[in-house]
PAFI-930601 format. One record per residue: residue number from 1; residue in three letters; z negated, x, y negated of N, C-alpha, C, O, CB in turn. Coordinates in nm, 2 decimals. Glycine has a CB too. Layout:
BEGIN
> NUM,ALA,Z,X,Y,Z,X,Y,Z,X,Y,Z,X,Y,Z,X,Y
...
This chain:
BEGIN
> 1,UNK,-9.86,8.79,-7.73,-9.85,8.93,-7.70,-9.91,8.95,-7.56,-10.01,8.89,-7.53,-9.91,9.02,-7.81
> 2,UNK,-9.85,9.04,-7.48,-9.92,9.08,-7.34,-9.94,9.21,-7.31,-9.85,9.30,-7.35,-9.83,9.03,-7.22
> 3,UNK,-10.02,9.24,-7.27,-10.04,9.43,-7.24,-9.94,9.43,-7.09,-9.92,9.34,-7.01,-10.26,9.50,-7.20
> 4,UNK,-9.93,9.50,-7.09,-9.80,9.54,-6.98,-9.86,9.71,-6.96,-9.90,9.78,-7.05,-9.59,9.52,-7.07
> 5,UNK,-9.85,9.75,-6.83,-9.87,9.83,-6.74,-9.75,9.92,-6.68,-9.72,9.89,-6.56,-9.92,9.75,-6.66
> 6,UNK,-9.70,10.02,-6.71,-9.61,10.07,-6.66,-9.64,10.18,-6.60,-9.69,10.27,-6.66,-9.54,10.09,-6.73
> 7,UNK,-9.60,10.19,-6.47,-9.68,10.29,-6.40,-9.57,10.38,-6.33,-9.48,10.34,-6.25,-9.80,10.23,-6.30
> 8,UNK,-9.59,10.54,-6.38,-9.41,10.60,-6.37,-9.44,10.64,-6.18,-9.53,10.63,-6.11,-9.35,10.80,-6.51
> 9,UNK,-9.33,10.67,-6.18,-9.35,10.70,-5.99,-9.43,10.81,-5.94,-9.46,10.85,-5.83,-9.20,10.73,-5.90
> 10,UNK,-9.46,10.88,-6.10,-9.57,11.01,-6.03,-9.71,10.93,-6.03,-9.79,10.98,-5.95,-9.58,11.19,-6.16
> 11,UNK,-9.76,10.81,-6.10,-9.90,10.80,-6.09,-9.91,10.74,-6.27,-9.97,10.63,-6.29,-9.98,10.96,-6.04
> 12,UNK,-9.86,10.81,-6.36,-9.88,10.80,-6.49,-9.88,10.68,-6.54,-9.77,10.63,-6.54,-9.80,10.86,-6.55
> 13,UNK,-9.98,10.61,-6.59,-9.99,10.44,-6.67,-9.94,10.50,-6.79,-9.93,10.62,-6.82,-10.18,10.34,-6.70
> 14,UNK,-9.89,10.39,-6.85,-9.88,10.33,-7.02,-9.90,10.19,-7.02,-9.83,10.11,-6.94,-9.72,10.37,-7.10
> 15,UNK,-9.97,10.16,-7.09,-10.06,10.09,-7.08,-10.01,10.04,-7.28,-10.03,10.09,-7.39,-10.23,10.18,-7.02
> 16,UNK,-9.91,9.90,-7.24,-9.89,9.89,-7.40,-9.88,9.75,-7.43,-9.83,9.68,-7.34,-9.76,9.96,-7.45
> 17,UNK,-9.91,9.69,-7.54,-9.88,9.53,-7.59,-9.70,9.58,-7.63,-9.64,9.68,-7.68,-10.01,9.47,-7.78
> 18,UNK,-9.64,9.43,-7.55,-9.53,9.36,-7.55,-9.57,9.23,-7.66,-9.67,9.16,-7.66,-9.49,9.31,-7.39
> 19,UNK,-9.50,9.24,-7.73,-9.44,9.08,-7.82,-9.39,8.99,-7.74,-9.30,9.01,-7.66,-9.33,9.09,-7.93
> 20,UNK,-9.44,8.89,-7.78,-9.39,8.73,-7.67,-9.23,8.72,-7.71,-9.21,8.73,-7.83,-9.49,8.53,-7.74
> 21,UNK,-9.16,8.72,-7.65,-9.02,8.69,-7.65,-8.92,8.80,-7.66,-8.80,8.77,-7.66,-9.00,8.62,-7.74
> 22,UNK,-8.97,8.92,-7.65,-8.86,9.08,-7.60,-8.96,9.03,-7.47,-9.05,8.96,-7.44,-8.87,9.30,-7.69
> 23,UNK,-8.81,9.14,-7.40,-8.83,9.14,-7.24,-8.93,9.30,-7.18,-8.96,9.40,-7.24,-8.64,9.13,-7.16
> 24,UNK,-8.95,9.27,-7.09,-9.04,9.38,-7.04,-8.95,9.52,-7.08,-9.00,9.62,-7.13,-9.08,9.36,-6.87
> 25,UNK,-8.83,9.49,-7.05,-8.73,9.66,-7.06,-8.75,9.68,-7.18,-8.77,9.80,-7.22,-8.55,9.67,-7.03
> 26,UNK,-8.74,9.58,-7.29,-8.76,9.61,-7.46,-8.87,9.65,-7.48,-8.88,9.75,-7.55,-8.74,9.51,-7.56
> 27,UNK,-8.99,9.58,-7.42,-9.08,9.69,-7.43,-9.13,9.81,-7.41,-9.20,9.88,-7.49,-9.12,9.67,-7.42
> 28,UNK,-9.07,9.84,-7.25,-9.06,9.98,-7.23,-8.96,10.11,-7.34,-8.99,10.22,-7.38,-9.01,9.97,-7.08
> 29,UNK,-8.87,10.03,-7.35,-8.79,10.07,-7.47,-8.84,10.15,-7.57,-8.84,10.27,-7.57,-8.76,9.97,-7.55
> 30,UNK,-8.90,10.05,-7.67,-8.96,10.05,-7.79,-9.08,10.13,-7.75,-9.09,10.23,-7.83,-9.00,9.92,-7.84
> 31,UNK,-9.16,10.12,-7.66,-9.25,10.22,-7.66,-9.20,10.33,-7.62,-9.30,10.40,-7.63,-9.36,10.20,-7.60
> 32,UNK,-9.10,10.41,-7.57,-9.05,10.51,-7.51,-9.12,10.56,-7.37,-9.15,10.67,-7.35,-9.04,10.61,-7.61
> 33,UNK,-9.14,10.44,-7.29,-9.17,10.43,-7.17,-9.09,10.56,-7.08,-8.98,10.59,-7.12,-9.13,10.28,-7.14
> 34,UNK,-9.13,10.63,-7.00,-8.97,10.68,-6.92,-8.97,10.65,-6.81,-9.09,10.65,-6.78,-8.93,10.83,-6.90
> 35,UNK,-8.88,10.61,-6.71,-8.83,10.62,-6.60,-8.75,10.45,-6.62,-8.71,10.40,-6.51,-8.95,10.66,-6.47
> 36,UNK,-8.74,10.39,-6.74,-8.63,10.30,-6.73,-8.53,10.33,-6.82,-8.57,10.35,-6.94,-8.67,10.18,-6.75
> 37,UNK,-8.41,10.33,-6.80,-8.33,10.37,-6.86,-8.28,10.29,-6.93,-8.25,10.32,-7.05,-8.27,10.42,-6.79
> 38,UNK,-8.24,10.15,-6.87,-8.14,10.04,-6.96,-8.03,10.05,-7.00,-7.99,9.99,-7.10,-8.17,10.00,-7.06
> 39,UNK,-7.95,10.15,-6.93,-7.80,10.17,-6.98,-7.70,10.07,-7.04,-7.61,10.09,-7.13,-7.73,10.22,-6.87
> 40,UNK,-7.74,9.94,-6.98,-7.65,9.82,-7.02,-7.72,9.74,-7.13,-7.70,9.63,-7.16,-7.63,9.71,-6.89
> 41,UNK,-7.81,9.81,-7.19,-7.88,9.78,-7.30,-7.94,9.62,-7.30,-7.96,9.56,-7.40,-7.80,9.82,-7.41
> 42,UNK,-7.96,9.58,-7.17,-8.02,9.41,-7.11,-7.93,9.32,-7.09,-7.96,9.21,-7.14,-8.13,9.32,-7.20
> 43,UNK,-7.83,9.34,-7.05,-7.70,9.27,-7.04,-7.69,9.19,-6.88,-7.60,9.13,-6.84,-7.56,9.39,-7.07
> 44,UNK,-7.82,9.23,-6.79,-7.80,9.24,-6.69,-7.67,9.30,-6.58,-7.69,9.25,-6.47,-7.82,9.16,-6.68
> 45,UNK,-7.55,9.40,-6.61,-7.51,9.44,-6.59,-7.51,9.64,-6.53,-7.42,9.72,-6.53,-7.48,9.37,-6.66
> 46,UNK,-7.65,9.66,-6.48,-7.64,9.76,-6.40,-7.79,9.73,-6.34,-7.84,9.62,-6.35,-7.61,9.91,-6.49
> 47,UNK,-7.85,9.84,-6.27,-7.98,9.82,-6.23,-8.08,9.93,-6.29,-8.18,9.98,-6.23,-7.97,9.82,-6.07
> 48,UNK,-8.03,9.97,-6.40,-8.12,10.13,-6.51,-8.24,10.10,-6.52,-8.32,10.20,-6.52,-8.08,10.16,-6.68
> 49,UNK,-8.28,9.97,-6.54,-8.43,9.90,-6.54,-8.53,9.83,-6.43,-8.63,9.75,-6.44,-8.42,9.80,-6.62
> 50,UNK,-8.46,9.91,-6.32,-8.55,9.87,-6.20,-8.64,9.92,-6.20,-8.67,10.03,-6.25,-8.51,9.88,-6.08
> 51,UNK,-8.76,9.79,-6.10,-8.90,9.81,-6.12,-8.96,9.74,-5.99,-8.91,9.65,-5.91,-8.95,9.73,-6.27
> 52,UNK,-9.06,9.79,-5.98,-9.14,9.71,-5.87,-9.24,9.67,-5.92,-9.32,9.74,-5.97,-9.17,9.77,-5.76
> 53,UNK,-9.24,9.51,-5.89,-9.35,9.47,-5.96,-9.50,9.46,-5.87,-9.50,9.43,-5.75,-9.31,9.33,-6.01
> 54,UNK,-9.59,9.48,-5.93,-9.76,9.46,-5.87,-9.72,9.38,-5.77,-9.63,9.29,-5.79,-9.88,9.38,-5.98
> 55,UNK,-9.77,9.38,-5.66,-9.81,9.25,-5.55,-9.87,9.16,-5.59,-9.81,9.06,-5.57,-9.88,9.27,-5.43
> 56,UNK,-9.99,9.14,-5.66,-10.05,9.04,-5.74,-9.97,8.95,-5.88,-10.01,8.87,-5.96,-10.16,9.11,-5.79
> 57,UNK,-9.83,9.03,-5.86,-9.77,8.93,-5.96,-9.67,8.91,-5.93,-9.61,8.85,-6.02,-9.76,8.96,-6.09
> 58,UNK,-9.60,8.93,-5.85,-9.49,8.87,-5.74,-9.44,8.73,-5.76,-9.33,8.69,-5.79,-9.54,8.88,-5.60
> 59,UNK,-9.56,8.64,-5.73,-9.55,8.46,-5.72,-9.60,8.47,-5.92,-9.58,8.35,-5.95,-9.71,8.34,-5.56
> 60,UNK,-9.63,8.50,-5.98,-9.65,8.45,-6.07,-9.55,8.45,-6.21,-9.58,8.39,-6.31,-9.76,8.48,-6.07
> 61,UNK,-9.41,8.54,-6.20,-9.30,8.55,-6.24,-9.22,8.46,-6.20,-9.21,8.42,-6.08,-9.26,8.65,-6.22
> 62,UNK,-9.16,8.42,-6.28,-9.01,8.33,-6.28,-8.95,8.33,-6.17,-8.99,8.45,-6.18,-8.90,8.36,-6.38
> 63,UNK,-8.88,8.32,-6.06,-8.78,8.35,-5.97,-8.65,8.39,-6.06,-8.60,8.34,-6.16,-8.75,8.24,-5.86
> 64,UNK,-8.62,8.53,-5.94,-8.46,8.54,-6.02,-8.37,8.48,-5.99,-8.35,8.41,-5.89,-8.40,8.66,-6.00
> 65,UNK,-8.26,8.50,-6.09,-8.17,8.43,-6.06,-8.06,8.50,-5.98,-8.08,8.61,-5.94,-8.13,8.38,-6.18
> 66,UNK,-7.91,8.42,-5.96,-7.85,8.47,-5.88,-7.76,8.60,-5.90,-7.69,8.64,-5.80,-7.80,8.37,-5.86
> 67,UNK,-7.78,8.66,-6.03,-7.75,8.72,-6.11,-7.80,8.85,-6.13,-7.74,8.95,-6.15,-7.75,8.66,-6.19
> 68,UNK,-7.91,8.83,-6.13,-8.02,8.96,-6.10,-8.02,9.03,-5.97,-7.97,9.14,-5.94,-8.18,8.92,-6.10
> 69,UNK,-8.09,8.92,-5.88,-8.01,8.95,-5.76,-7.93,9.04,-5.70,-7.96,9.15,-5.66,-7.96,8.90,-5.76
> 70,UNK,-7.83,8.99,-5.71,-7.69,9.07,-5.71,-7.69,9.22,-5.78,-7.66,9.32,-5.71,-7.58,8.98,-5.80
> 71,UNK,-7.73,9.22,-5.91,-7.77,9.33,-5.95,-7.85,9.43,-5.84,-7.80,9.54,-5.81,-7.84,9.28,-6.06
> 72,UNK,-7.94,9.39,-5.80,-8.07,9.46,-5.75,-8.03,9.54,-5.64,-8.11,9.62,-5.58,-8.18,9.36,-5.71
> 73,UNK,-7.91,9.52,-5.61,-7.84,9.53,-5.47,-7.81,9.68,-5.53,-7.87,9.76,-5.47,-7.69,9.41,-5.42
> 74,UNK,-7.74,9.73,-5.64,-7.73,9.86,-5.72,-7.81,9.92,-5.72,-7.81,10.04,-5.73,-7.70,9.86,-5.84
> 75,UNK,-7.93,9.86,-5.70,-8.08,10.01,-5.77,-8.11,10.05,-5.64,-8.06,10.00,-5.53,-8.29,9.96,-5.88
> 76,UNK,-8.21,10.16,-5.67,-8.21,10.23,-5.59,-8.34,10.24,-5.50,-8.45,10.28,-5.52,-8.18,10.31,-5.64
> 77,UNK,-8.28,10.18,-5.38,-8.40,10.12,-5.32,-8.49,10.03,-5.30,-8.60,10.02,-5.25,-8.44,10.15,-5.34
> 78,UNK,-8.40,9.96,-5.35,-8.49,9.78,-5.37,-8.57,9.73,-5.28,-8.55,9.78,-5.17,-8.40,9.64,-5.38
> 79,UNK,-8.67,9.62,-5.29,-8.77,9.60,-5.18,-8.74,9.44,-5.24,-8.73,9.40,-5.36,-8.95,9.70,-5.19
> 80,UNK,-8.72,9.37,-5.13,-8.66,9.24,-5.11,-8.76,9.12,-5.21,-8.73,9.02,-5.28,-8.66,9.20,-4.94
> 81,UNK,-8.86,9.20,-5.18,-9.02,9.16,-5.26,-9.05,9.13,-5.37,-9.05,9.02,-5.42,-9.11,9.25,-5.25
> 82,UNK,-9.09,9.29,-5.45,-9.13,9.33,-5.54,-9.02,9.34,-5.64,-9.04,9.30,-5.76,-9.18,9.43,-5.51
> 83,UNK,-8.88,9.40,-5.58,-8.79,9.47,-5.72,-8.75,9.38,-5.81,-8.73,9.27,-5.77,-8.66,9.55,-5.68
> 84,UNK,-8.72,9.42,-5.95,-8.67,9.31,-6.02,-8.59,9.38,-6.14,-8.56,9.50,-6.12,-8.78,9.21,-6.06
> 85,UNK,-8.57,9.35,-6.21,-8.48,9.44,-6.31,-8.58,9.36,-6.47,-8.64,9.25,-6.46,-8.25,9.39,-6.30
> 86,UNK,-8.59,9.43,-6.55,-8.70,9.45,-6.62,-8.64,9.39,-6.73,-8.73,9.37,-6.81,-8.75,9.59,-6.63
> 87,UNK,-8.48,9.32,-6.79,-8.42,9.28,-6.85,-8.44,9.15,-6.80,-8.38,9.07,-6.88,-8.33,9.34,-6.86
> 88,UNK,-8.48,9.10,-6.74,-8.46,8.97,-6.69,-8.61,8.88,-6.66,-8.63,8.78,-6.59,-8.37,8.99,-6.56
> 89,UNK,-8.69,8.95,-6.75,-8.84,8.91,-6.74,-8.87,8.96,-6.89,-8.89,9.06,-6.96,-8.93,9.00,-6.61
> 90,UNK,-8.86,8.81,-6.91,-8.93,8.75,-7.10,-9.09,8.73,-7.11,-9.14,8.64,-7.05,-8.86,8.56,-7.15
> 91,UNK,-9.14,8.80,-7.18,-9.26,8.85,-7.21,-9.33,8.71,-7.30,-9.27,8.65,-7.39,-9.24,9.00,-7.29
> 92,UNK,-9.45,8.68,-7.25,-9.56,8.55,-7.29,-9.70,8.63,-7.25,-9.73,8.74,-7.21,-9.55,8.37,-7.17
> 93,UNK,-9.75,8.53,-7.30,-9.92,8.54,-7.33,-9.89,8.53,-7.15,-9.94,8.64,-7.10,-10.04,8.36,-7.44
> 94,UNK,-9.83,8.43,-7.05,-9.87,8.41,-6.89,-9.85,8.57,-6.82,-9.89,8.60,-6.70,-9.75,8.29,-6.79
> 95,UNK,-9.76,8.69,-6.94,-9.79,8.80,-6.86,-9.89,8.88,-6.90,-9.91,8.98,-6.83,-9.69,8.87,-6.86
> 96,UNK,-9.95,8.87,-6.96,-10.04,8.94,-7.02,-10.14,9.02,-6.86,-10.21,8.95,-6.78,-10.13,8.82,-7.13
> 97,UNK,-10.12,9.14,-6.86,-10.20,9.22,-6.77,-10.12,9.29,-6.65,-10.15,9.36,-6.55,-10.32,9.13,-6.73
> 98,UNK,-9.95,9.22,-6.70,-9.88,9.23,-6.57,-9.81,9.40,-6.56,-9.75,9.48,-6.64,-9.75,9.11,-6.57
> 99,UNK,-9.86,9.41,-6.42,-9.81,9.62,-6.40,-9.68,9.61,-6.32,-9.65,9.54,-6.22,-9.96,9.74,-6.27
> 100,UNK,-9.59,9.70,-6.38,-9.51,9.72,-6.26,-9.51,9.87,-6.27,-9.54,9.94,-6.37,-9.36,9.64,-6.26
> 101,UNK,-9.45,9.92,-6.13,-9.42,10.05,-6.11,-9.27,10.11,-6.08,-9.18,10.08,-6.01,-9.50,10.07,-6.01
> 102,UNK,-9.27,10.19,-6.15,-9.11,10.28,-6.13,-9.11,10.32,-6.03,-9.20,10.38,-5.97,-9.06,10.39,-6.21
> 103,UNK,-8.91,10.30,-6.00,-8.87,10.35,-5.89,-8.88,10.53,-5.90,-8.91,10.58,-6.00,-8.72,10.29,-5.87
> 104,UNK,-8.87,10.58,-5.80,-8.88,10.75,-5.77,-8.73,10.78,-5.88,-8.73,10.88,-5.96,-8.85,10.80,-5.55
> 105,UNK,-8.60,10.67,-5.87,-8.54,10.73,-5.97,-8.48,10.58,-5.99,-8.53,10.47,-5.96,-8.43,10.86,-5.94
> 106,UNK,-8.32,10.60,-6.09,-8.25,10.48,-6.15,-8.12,10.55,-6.09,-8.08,10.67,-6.08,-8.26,10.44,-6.34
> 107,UNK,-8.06,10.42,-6.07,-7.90,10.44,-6.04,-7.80,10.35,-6.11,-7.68,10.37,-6.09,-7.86,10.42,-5.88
């Protein structure tokens, strides 16, 4: 299990344990996080669950794939850096403490 950090674009934490193997968007989910939407319900098929992740955890996530990517190109506002889509990051004990922050909106 990992505590995960969601921090909405006004300032607001939620601050919640994820289960090892749902993805960060399922956790925001389940906890009724707001500012991710998930329209494609983790199919990687839209960008509803964009996120910017902490600078301190940038290198310590998986690289995306070519797939996400592509995706990321849809949300709104992406930062070449940080953004990632929240469906595509599977939750472990190695995230444990990891914050990301919401975009101003979802497209």
């Amino acid at each position: 299990m990992a505590k995960i950090t969601y921090i909405e674009h006004n300032g607001k934490e939620h601050v919640v344990d994820v289960a090892n193997g749902l993805t960060v968007m399922e956790g925001a989910r389940d906890n009724n996080i707001p500012g991710i939407e998930a329209d494609c319900g983790g199919a990687c098929a839209c960008s509803t669950c964009h996120v910017y992740v902490d600078a301190a955890w940038v290198e310590k996530l998986p690289a995306k794939d070519e797939m996400e990517a592509d995706m990321l190109d849809f949300a709104w506002n992406p930062d070449a850096d940080r953004s990632r889509l929240t469906c595509q990051i599977k939750v472990s004990d190695a995230l444990d403490g990891l914050v990301v922050h919401m975009p101003e909106k979802q497209i």
